[in-house]
C-alpha positions as CSV (number, residue, x, y, z in Angstrom):
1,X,8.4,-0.8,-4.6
2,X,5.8,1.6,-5.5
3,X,3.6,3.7,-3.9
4,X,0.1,4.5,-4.4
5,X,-1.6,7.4,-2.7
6,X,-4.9,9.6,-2.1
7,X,-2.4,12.1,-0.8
8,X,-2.1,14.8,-3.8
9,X,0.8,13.7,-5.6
10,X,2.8,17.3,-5.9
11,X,2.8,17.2,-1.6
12,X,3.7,13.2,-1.9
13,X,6.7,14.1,-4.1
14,X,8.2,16.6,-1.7
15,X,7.4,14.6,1.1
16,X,8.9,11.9,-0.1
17,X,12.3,14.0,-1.3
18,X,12.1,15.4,2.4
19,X,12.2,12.2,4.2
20,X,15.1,10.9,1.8
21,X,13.2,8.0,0.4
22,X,12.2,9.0,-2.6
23,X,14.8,7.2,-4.2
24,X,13.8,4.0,-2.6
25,X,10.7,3.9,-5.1
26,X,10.2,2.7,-8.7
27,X,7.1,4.8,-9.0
28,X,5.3,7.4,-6.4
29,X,1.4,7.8,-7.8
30,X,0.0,10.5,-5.4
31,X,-3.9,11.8,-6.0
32,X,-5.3,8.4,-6.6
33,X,-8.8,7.8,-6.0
34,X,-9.5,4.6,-7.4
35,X,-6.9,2.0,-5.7
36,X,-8.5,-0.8,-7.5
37,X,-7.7,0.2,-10.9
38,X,-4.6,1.9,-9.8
39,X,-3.1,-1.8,-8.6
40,X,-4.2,-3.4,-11.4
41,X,-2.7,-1.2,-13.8
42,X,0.4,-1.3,-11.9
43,X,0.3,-4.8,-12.0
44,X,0.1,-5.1,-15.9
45,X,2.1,-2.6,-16.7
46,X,5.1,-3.9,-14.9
47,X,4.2,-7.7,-15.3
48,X,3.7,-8.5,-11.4
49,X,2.5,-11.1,-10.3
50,X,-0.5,-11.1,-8.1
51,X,0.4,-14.1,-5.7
52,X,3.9,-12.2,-5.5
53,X,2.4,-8.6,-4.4
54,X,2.1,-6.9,-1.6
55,X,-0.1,-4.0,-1.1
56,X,0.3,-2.2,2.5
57,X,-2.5,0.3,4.0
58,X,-3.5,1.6,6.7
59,X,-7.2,2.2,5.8
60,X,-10.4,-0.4,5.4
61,X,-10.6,1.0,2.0
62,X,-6.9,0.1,1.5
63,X,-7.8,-3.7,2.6
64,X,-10.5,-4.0,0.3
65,X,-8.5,-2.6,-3.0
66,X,-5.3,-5.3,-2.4
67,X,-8.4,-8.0,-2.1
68,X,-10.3,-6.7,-5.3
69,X,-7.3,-6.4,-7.1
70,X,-6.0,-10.3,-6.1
71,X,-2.6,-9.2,-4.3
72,X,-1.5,-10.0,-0.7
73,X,-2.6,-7.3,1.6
74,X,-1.4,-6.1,5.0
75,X,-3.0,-3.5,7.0
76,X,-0.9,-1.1,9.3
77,X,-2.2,-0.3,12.2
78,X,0.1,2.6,13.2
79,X,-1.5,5.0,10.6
80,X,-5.1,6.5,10.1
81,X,-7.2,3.5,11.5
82,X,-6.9,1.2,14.8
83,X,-5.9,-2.7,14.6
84,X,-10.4,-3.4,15.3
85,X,-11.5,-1.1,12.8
86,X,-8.6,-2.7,10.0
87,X,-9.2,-6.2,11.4
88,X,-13.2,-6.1,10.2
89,X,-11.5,-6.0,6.7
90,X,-9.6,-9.2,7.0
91,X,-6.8,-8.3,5.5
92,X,-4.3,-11.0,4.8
93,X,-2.0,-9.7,7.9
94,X,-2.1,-7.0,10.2
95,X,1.1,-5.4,11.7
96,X,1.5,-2.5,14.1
97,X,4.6,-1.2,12.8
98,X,6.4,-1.4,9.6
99,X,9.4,-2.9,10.9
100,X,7.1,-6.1,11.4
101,X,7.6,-6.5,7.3
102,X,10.9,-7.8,7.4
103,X,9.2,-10.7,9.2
104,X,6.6,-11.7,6.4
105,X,9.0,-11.0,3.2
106,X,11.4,-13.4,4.6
């Protein structure tokens, strides 16, 4: 798993090592402005596969990168923007609460 951000990566980092799951991560990429790019170089660089990726967001914005970039995306509704606003972005699923994941992976 790896995580991609517009948060500024130094306050990512600690709030990831404050939470305890910063461990859980192969990569945390914090002040990231271009998501696009940012999953597409992820994907190269560790040889993903697009039909195999996941991209969660809870942002239009989010949506729109995992599309551009080819992955699966799922927008979470429990963050910055309601289930409407993320559902005008048709994202590939749409889950209130993280938990919901263990569903779709399975």
């Amino acid at each position: 798993m790896i995580i991609i951000s517009s948060h500024p990566h130094d306050k990512l980092i600690q709030e990831a090592n404050e939470y305890g799951f910063y461990d859980y991560f192969q990569e945390i990429n914090g002040s990231i402005h271009n998501k696009t790019e940012a999953i597409s170089d992820i994907l190269q660089k560790n040889n993903f596969d697009p039909k195999q990726t996941l991209y969660i967001g809870d942002m239009t914005h989010d949506v729109d990168a995992g599309k551009s970039a080819g992955v699966t995306t799922i927008a979470l509704s429990s963050g910055y923007q309601s289930a409407e606003k993320l559902s005008e972005s048709n994202p590939d699923y749409l889950i209130s609460n993280i938990s919901e994941l263990n569903q779709l992976v399975e």
